[in-house]
C-alpha positions in Angstrom: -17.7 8.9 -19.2 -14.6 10.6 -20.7 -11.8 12.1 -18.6 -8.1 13.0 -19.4 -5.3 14.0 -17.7 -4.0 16.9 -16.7 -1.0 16.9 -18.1 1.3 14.6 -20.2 2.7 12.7 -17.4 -0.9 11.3 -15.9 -0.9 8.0 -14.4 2.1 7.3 -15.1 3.4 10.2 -12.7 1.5 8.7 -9.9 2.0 4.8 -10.2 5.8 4.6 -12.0 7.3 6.7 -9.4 8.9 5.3 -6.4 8.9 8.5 -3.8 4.6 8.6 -4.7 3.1 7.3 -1.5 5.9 8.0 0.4 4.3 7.8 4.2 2.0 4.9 2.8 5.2 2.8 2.2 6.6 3.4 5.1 3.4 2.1 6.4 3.4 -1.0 5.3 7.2 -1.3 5.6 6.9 -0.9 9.3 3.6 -3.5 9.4 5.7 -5.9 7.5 8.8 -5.3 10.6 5.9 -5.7 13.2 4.8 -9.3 12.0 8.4 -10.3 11.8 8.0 -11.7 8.4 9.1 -12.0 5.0 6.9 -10.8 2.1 7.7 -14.1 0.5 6.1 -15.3 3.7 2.9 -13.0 4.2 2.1 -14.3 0.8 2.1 -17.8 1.8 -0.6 -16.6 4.4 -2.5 -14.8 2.6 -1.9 -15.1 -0.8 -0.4 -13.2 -3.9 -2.6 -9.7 -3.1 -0.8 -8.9 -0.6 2.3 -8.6 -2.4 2.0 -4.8 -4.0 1.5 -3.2 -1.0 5.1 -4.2 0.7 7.4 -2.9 -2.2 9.2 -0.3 -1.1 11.7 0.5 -4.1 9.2 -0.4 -7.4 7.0 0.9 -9.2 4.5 -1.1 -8.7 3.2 -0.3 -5.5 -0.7 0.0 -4.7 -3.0 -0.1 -1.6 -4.6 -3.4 -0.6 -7.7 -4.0 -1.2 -9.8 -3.7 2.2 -10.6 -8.1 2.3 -6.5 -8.1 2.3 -5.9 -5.6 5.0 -8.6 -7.3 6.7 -6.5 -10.4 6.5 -3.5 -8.5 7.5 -5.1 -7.6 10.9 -5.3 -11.4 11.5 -1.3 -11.5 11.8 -0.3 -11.0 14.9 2.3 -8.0 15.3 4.3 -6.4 18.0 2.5 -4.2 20.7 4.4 -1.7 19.6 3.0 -1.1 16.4 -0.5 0.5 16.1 -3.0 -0.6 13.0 -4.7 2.2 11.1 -7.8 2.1 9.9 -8.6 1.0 6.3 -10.4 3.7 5.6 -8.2 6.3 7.0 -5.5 4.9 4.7 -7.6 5.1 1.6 -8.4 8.6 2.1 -4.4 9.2 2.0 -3.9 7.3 -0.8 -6.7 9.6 -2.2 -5.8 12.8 -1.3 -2.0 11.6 -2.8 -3.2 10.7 -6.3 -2.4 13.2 -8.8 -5.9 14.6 -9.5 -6.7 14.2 -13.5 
């Protein structure tokens, strides 16, 4: 299979820019507040995977994989915060990558 991208930019307009994923962020920005926790401390429960999905101001941000939101959900957060579903949140993601 052979693809290319639409224009110049490609990928690296999607995954270098740190407004892409904008409501996603803010996602996982308000998850991390609902746990009450560090990232340096999520890690320690879970491990290094989860650590791209709670940077707000890099580049390097990217969805979890579903076996670490799935170990997410096993924090306990707030009652105020509601979970989404993994799969809602991958069709976002989807629908917010630059098509190529």
């Amino acid at each position: 299979m052979f693809y290319t991208f639409k224009d110049e930019k490609g990928l690296s307009t999607v995954k270098l820019d740190v407004n892409n994923f904008t409501s996603l962020r803010e996602y996982f920005r308000k998850y991390q507040e609902a746990m009450g926790l560090s990232k340096a401390e999520i890690i320690d429960r879970i491990g290094q995977k989860a650590d791209h999905c709670f940077r707000w101001k890099s580049t390097q941000w990217d969805m979890p994989t579903p076996e670490t939101y799935d170990n997410l959900s096993k924090i306990p957060t707030n009652h105020g915060f509601v979970r989404r579903e993994y799969e809602d949140l991958r069709q976002e993601y989807e629908s917010l990558r630059q098509e190529y």
